[in-house]
N, C-alpha and C positions, 0 to 999 in steps of 0.2 A: 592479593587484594590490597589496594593502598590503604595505609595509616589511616585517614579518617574514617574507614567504613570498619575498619580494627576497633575504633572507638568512637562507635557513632553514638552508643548511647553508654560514657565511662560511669555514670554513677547505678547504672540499670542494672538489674538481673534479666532474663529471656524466660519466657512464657510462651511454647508450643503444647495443648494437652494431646498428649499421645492416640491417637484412634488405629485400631487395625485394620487395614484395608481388607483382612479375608475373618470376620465374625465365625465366632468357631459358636458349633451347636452343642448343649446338654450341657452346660459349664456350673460347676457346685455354685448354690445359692447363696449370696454372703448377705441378704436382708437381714432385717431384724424384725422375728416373728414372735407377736403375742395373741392373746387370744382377744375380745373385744374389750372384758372386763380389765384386763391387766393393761391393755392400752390407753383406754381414758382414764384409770388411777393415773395412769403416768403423766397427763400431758401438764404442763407448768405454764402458769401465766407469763403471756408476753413470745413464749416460743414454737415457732411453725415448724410444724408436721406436716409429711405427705404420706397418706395412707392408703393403701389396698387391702377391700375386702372381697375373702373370697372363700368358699366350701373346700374346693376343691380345687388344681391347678390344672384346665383344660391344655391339651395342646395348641389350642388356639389364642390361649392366655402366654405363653411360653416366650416367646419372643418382647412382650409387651415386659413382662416379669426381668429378663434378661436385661433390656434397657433402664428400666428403672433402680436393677443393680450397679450396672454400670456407672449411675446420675449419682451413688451416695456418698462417694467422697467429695464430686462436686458440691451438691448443696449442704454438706456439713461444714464448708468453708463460709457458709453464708447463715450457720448456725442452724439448720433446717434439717431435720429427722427425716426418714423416712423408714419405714415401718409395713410388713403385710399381716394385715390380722387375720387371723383363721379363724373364721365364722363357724360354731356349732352346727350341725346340719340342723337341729331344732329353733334356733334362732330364726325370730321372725322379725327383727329390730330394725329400723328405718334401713339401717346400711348393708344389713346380711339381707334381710326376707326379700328384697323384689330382686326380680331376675336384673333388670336393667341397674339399680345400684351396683350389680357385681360388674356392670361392664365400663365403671367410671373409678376415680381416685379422687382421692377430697384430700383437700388443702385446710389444715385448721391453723388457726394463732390462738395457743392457751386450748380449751375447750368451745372455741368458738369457731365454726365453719366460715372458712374463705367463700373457699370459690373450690365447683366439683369440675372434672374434667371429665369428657370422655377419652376411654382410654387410647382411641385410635389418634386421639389429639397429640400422644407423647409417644412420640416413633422412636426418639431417639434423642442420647445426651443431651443433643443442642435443644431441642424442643420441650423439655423437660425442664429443663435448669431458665432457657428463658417465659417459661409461660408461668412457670412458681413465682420467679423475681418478676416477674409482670403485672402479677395479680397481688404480690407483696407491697411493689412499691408503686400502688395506686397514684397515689398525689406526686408523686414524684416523677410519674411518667402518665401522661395525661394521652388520649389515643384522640385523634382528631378524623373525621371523614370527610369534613366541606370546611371551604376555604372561609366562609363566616366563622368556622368555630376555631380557628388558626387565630385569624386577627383578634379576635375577643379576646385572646390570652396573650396576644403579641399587644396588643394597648391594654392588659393588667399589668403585664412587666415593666411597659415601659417609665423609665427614669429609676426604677426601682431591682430586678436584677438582670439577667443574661437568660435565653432561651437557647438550647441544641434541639434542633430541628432535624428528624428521621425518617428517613423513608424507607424503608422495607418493603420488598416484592411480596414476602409472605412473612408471617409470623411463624418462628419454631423455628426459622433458621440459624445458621452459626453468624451471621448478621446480629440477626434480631436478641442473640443470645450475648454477642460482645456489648451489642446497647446497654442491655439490663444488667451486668457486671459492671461495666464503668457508674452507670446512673445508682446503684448501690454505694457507691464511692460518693459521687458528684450531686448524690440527689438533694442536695441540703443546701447545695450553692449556687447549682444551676437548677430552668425549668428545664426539664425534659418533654418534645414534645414527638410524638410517634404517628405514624401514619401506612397503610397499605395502597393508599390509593395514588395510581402515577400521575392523577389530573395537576396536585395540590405542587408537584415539582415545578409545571409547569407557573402555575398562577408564583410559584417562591422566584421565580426569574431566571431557570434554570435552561439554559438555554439547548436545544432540540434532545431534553433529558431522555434515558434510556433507561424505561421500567423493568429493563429485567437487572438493573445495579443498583445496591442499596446507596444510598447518598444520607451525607452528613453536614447542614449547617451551622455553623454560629452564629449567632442572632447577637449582635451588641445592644442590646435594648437599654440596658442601663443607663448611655448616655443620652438616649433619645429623651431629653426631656418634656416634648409636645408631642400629643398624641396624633398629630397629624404628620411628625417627623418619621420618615421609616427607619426600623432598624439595619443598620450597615451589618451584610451577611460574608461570613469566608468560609467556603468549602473546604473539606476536608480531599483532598485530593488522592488519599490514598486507598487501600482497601479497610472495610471497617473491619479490621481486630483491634482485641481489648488496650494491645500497645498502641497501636496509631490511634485509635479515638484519646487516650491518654495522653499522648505526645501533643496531640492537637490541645486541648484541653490546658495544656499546661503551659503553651504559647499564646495561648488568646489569654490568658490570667496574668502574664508577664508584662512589664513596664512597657508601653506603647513608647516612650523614646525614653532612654536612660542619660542622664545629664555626668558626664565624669570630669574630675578634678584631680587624677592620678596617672598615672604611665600605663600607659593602654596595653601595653605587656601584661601588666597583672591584674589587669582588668578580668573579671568571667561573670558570665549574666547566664540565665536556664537555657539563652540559644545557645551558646558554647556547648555548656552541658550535654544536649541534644543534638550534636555535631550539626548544626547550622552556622552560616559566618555573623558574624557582627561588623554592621560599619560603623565607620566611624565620620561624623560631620565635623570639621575643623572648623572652628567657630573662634571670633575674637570679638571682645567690647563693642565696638561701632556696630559690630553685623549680626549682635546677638538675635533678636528680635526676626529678621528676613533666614538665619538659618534656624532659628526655631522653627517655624513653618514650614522651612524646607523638611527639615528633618521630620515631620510627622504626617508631612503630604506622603512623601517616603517611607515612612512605617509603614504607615496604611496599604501602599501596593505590594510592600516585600512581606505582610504580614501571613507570618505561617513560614516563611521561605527564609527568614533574616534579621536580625533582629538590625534595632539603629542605637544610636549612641550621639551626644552632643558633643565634642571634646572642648574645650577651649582652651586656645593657644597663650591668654593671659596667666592660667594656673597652673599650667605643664608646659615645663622647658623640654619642647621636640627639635631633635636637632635634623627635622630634613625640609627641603627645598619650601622657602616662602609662598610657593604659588600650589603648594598640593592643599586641595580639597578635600579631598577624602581618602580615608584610609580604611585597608580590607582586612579585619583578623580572622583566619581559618580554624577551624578546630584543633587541625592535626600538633601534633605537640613539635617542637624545635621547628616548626615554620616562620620566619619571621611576618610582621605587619608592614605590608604592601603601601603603602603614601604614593597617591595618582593625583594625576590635574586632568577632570573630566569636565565636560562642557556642560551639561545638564542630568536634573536626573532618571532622564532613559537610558544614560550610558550606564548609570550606577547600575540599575534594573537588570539591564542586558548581562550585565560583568556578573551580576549575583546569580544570574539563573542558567547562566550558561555554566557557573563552576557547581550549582546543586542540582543540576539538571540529570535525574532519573529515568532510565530507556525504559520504560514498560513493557516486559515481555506477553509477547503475543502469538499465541501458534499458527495464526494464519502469515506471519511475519516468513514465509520458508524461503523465500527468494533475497533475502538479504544476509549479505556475506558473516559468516560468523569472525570475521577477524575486523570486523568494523562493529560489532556490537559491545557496548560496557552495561554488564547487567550489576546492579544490587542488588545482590542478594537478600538482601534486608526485607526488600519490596516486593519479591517472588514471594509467593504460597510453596511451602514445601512439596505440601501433597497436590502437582501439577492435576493431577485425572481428577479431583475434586473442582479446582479452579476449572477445570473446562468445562466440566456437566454443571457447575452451579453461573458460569457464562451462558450455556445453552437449555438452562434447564425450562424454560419457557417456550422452544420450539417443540412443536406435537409432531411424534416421530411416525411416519407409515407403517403401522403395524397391523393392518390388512391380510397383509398374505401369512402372520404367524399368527396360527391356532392358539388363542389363551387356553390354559387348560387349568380344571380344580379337583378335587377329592373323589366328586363324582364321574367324572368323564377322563382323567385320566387313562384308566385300567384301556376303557374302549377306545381311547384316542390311539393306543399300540397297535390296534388290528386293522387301521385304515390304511398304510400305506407300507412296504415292503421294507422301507428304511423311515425311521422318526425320530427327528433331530429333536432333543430336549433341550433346553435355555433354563438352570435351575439360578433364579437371581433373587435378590431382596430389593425390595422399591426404595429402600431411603439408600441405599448402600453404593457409595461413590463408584466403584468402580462396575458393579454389575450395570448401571446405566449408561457409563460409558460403552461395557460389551454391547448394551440390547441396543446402542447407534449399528454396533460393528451388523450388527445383525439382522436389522434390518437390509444391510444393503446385501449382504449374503442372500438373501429374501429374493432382493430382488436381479441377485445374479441367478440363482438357480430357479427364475421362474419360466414354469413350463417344462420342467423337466420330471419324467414321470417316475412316480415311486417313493416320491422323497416329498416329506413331510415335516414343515420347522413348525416347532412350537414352545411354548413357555409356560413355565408355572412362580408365581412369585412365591418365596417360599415363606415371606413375610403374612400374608394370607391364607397357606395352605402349607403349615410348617409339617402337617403329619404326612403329606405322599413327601415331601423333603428327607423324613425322618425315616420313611418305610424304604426310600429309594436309597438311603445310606450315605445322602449329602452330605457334608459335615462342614464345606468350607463354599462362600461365593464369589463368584460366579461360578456355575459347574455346568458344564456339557458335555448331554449325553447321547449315542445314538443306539439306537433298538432296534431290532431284528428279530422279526417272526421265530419262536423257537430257539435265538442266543442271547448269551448272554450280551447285557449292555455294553455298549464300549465307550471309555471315557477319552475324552480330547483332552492336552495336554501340553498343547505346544500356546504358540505365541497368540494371540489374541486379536490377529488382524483382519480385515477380511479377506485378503488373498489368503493368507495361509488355512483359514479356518473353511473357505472353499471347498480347497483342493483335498483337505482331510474328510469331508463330507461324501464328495465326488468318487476318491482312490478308496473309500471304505464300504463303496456299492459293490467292490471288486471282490472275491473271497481269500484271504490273504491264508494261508498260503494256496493259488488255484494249481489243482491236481491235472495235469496232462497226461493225457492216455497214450500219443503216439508220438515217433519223433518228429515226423513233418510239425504238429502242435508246438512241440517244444522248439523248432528251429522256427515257426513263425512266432511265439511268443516273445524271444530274442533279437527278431527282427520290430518288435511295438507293433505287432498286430491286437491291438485291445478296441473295443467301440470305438467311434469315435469322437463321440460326448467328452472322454479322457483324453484326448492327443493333446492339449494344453496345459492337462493336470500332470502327464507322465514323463519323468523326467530319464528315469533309468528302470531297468529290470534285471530282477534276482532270480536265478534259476537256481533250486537246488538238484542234485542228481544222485540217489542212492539205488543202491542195490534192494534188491526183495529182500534178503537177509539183514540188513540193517536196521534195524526196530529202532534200539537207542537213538540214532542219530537222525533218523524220520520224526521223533516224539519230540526231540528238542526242538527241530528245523521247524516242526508246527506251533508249536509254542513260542518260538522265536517269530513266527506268523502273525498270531495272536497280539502280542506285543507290538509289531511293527504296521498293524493296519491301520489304513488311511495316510502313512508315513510313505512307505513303499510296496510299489506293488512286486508280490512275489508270487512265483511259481514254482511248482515240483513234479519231477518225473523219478521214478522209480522199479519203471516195466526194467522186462529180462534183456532189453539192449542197451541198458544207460550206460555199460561200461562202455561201448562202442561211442557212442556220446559224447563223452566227456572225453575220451581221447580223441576226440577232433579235433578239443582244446589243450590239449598236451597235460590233461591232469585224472584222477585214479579216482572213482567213487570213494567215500563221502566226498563232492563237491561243490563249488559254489563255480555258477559262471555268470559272469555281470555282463550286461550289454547298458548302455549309456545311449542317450537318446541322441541320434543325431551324430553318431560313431558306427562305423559300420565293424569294427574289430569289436571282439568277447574275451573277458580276461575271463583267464580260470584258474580257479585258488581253493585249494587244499583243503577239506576241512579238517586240521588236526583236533579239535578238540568237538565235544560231543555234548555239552549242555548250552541251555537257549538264551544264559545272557551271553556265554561267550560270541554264539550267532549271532546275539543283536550288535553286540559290542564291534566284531569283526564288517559286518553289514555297514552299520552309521560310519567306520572310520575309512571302509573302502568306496562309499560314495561321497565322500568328500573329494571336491577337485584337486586337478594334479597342479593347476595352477588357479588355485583362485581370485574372484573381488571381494573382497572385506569390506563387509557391511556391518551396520551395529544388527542386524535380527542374526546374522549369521558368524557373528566374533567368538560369542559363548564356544559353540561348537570345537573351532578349534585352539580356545584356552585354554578346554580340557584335556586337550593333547602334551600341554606344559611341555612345549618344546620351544624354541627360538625361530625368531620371524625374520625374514629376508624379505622386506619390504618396498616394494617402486612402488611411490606417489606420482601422480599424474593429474594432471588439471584436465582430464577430460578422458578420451579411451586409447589405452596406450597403442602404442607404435606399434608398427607390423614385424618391426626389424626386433625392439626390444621384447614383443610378446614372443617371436619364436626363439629366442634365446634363453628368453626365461622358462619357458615354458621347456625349453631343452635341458635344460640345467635342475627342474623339476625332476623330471623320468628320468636322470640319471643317477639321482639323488639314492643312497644306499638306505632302505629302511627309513627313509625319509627322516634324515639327523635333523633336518629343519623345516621350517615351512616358508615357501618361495609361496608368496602372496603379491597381490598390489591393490590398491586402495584407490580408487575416482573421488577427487573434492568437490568435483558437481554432481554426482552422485550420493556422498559420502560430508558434507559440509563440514562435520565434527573432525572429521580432517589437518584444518585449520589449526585448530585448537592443540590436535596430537603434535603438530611439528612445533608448534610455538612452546611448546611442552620437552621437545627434544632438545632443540637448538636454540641461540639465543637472540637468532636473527632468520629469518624463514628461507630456507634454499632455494635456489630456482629450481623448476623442475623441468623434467622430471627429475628425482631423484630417490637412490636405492639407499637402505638403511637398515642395516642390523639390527636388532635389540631383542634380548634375553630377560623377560619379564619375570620370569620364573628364579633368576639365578643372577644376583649384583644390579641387574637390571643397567646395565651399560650398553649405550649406544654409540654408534658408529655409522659413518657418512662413509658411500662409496666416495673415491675421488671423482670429482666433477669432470676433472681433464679425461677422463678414460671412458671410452667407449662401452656401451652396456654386453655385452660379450658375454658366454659360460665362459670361456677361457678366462678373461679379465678378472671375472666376479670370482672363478675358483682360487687363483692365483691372491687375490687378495683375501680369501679366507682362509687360504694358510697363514698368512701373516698374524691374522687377528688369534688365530690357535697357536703360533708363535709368542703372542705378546707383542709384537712388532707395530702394533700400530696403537694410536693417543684415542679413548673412548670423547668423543665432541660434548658428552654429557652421562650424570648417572643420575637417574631414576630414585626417589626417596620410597625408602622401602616401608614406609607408616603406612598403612590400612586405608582404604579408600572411607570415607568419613563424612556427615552432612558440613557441608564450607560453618556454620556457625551453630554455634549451644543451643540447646531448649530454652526459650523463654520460663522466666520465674518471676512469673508478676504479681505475685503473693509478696515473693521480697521485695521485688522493686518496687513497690507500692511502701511496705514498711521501710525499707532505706532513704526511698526518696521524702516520703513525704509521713511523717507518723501519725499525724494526726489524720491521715487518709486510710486507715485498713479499711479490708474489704469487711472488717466487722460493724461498721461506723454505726451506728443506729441511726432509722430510717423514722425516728418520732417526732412530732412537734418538741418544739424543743429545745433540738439537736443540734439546730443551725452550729458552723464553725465558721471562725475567720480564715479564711485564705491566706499562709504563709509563702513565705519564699525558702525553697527546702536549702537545709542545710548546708553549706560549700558555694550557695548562691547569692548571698547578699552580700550588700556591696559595702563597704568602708565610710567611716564617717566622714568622709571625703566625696563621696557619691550620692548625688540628690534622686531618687526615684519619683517618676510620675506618670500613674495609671491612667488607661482612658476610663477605667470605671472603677467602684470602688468594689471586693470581691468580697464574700461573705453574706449579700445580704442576700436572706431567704426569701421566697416568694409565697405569697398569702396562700395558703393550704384550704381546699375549697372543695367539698364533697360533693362528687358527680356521679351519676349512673357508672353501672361497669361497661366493660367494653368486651365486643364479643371476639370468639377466635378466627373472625372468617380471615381465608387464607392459610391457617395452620397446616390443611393437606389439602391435595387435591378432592380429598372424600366429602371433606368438612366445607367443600364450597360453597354447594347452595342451604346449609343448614342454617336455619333463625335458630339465634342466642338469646335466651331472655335474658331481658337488662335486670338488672340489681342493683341495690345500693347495698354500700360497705360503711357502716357508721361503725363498724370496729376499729378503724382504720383511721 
């Protein structure tokens, strides 16, 4: 990673909140439970509580309970209890006696009732922590629905403070929840103004806006001093978390041109800080006045992207070329400052955004080469399966042909079809949305095909069949059989694979053959022929009548390997004749491979069934494989050394049968003779740029022992791909006789950058900014410049607006939650007033 992106933000800490992508079920309760009496003694004026009342803990309560655990260290960061009171069963008190109170959470400040939720409103951390700080910080984040009630607060601010302008797809998102944690911060400086509706992006000027992406304005209202003047808006260009809405934030607050009288070396302003470049305008007496205006026409388009700077060459003796213009400082440390002779300022524009220009990674992007992409990381979402379902989470998926299933219909949904695929998923939970995409199209691969039945249960809605069925983690699938036991899927998650495990698990694994002609057509892929694309190889075991032991494992090894591979067993009074067709002795295995017309035959020495599975998965792995990323794992767990030809496409005919000679000759298989396709395999790219320090032509063969120094080695280019060749020189390399081209760093593979800690970088940067700030009339603070950032009594600062000032606090109706879930669509919210507030 280059130096600047090492210190893109040097005075920051990082701020990631940790979430599990697989929610585990039953998990010890860490609330804090009183009963009603002992909770309102408690509550203190001034501080909010969120409470749950409840008799008893339904299982349909469980999962809502679950989340609300999870939210308490969040909102105690924000000074905010939460609390479940155990209501007496004889209490009949506003909050225990109706049915329907038990199925909402109230929001109080002091003894005084906010605002109640219903409980299906708060699915999850993100929707909890922003719909609390939503309802907290009324006046400070104002909710708008039509474009009359936008400008009515856009002409109250204007001449007076700054407006951030929000658009949100839905409220209770991890969006809508970085809003209300900055505007907790910011609510006292800025208005906050929020919105669900995509019309209003448009009417802001947004041009052909895209309602399923939150978007961030800043409003300069401040300087607008006539109500007919519009406010000048800058987007936030990145994605809203709580860092980038703050980065922004604290560049729209920063000197709109900085005037210096110092040695631009030790010049640093907040863009620095925030690895942005700074220019600089070389200014002198005669031409103060014309690059004044240069300079702040120029703020204005780099703002957000760069900061600007006046220099003048009367007060700083610069010793380079009289005819440079402008000069470029970068963040990165020991770079020196750049002094150019540019002809206007589109060149400056061009030279600034071509050096902070940002690839935005995009998964539809698979056609472009990975050795021409520069990603920051910075700018990436960690959790990629979240970014893509909260990218798509607005498309309505075909889910027609998969049976919803619930508590009730369950049990009878097993007896409709001979095989029933279950989908056990939770509806907020990133990754199980991304499965039930996979899963639909599985749907509609296997439509028309008889006997087989897909369905689903959310187990969000229907946690007790989740519970009775022994879920514990999601997404889980499951498939059922008349009379067996269920069988879990376990492999990768895609829909070919999750296919063909659907398909080969119609088969009965292990299938018992009665005669030999059976057993020499089952050898030969006589199977349906609904499978002849799902079936890749077959497993024949051959035992004796007398073999008990090694019959119970081979089944149980069965058992295990269903829908993986298809297997079969013969064990009538001629299997020894059988199996000495293939030159091997009951107990054994004979594999046929699809599309091979030879059977190998292999020993069974040993007699329990993980050994069988162990021996199975390691002998249908190929003799010469393609390395794939679904198919790598496989053979990493072989921890042996790779003998690897890369190939820009599908290799040679000359080099495949060499290789593939040099495979089967291989003793006990000391290594593994692979090769790798980069149109195939793109991440490719990446692995040689990783080996070598300059990319080989290819084709090319290369050692490397990942397990052991991790040293690598380059066949000679000069030599022909030969077994001879290739043997010959692995004597050398088991000699020492040859130079490793590179060694592999043996530190732990690792997320490229630290969690976010934006608790501290909020206290380091800025103190009078905690996340504690009080949110009361009052409260207003001046806007500093943090510490490490102001400039020398040599440096003249001047703002486009003045920062601090508060905007008139104005009690309005509340605002309702539509948009919180999909449930909560069509529901009226009765408005309220908050005069506590």
């Amino acid at each position: 990673m280059p130096a600047q992106k090492d210190r893109w933000f040097p005075s920051f800490s990082f701020l990631l909140f940790c979430a599990s992508f697989i929610p585990m079920l039953g998990s010890t309760s860490l609330l804090q439970e009183l009963s009603p009496q002992e909770y309102f003694s408690s509550l203190q004026a001034g501080r909010a509580s969120l409470a749950y009342f409840s008799h008893n803990v339904s299982p349909g309560a469980q999962p809502f309970l679950e989340q609300i655990e999870n939210s308490v260290e969040a909102l105690q960061d924000y000074g905010i209890s939460v609390v479940k009171v155990n209501c007496p069963k004889e209490d009949v008190s506003r909050y225990c006696g109706k049915e329907n109170a038990l199925r909402k959470a109230y929001l109080f400040r002091g003894n005084m009732l906010i605002r109640e939720f219903p409980t299906d409103a708060l699915f999850d951390v993100n929707s909890i922590v922003a719909n609390v700080l939503f309802a907290l910080l009324f006046n400070e984040v104002k909710y708008v629905e039509t474009l009359t009630d936008l400008q009515n607060i856009e002409n109250a601010l204007k001449g007076r403070s700054n407006m951030v302008f929000v658009y949100v797809p839905a409220t209770g998102t991890a969006e809508h929840r970085a809003v209300m944690e900055v505007a907790f911060v910011y609510g006292t400086v800025h208005q906050f103004v929020l919105t669900t509706e995509a019309t209003l992006l448009k009417d802001t000027g947004s041009d052909e806006p895209d309602a399923s992406s939150a978007r961030l304005l800043f409003c300069h209202c401040q300087q607008a001093t006539d109500v007919a003047q519009p406010c000048r808006k800058t987007p936030l260009e990145q994605d809203l978390t709580v860092l980038n809405i703050h980065r922004h934030l604290k560049l729209m607050g920063a000197p709109l041109v900085t005037e210096v009288a110092e040695d631009p070396e030790k010049v640093s302003t907040v863009h620095l800080q925030l690895g942005l470049p700074l220019v600089f305008i070389l200014s002198q007496k005669e031409t103060y006045e014309a690059d004044r205006r240069t300079a702040e026409f120029l703020a204005w388009q780099l703002l957000g992207k760069a900061g600007v700077a006046l220099l003048s060459r009367d007060l700083v003796d610069l010793n380079v070329l009289l005819q440079s213009n402008v000069a470029l400082k970068t963040p990165d440390e020991g770079v020196p400052i750049k002094y150019l002779v540019l002809e206007d300022t589109d060149e400056v524009i061009t030279l600034v955004e071509d050096k902070s220009k940002v690839e935005q990674i995009q998964e539809d992007e698979d056609e472009e080469d990975e050795d021409e992409k520069e990603y920051d990381n910075q700018d990436v979402q960690d959790d990629q399966v979240v970014e893509a379902v909260s990218r798509d989470k607005k498309r309505e998926l075909p889910l027609e042909q998969i049976l919803t299933l619930t508590e009730e219909t369950f049990h009878s949904a097993m007896l409709k079809a001979a095989q029933t695929v279950v989908l056990f998923y939770a509806s907020w939970e990133a990754v199980s949305l991304a499965v039930l995409q996979s899963y639909t199209e599985v749907a509609d691969h296997l439509k028309g095909v008889q006997g087989v039945l897909l369905s689903r249960v959310n187990c969000w809605d229907w946690p007790g069949v989740c519970t009775t069925e022994n879920v514990t983690q999601f997404p889980t699938i499951k498939i059922y059989k008349r009379g067996e036991q269920p069988l879990m899927y376990n492999g990768m998650l895609g829909t070919e694979e999750l296919t063909s495990f659907i398909m080969l698990s119609r088969v009965s694994c292990p299938l018992k053959l009665m005669t030999v002609d059976e057993a020499e057509g089952y050898l030969r892929g006589e199977l349906p022929t609904e499978l002849s694309s799902y079936h890749h190889a077959s497993v024949l075991g051959v035992f004796s009548t007398a073999m008990s032991k090694a019959k119970e494992a081979f089944i149980e090894a069965g058992s295990i390997l269903s829908g993986h591979v298809t297997m079969g067993m013969y064990f009538e009074d001629d299997a020894l004749a059988l199996s000495r067709k293939y030159a091997v002795s009951p107990p054994a295995l004979l594999l046929a491979r699809s599309g091979d017309r030879s059977v190998e035959g292999i020993a069974l020495s040993k007699d329990s069934a993980q050994d069988i599975v162990q021996m199975i998965r390691y002998r249908l792995l190929d003799t010469f494989p393609e390395i794939t990323v679904q198919n790598l794992p496989h053979y990493l767990q072989l921890r042996k050394p790779f003998l690897i030809l890369f190939s820009d496409g599908d290799v040679g005919q000359l080099e495949s049968k060499e290789m593939l000679k040099l495979a089967k000759g291989i003793p006990q298989q000391a290594f593994i003779p692979c090769w790798l396709n980069l149109k195939n395999t793109p991440v490719g790219h990446g692995v040689l740029k990783a080996y070598f320090a300059t990319v080989p032509s290819l084709p090319v063969v290369v050692w490397v022992n990942l397990h052991a120094g991790g040293q690598v080695f380059k066949f000679p280019s000069e030599q022909s791909v030969t077994e001879t060749n290739i043997l010959s020189w692995l004597e050398k390399l088991k000699a020492g006789l040859e130079i490793p081209s590179s060694t592999l760093s043996e530190e732990d593979w690792k997320p490229p950058l630290p969690a976010y800690n934006f608790l501290q970088m909020m206290d380091t940067t800025a103190p009078e900014f905690t996340l504690r700030a009080s949110y009361r009339h009052g409260d207003g603070q001046e806007q500093q410049q943090p510490e490490g950032s102001e400039e020398t009594a040599t440096v003249r600062e001047e703002t486009p607006e003045e920062a601090g000032v508060k905007a008139e606090k104005v009690q309005s109706p509340g605002r309702d939650l539509r948009g919180t879930a999909p449930r909560l669509a069509g529901r009226e919210k009765q408005a309220k007033r908050h005069s506590e507030l």
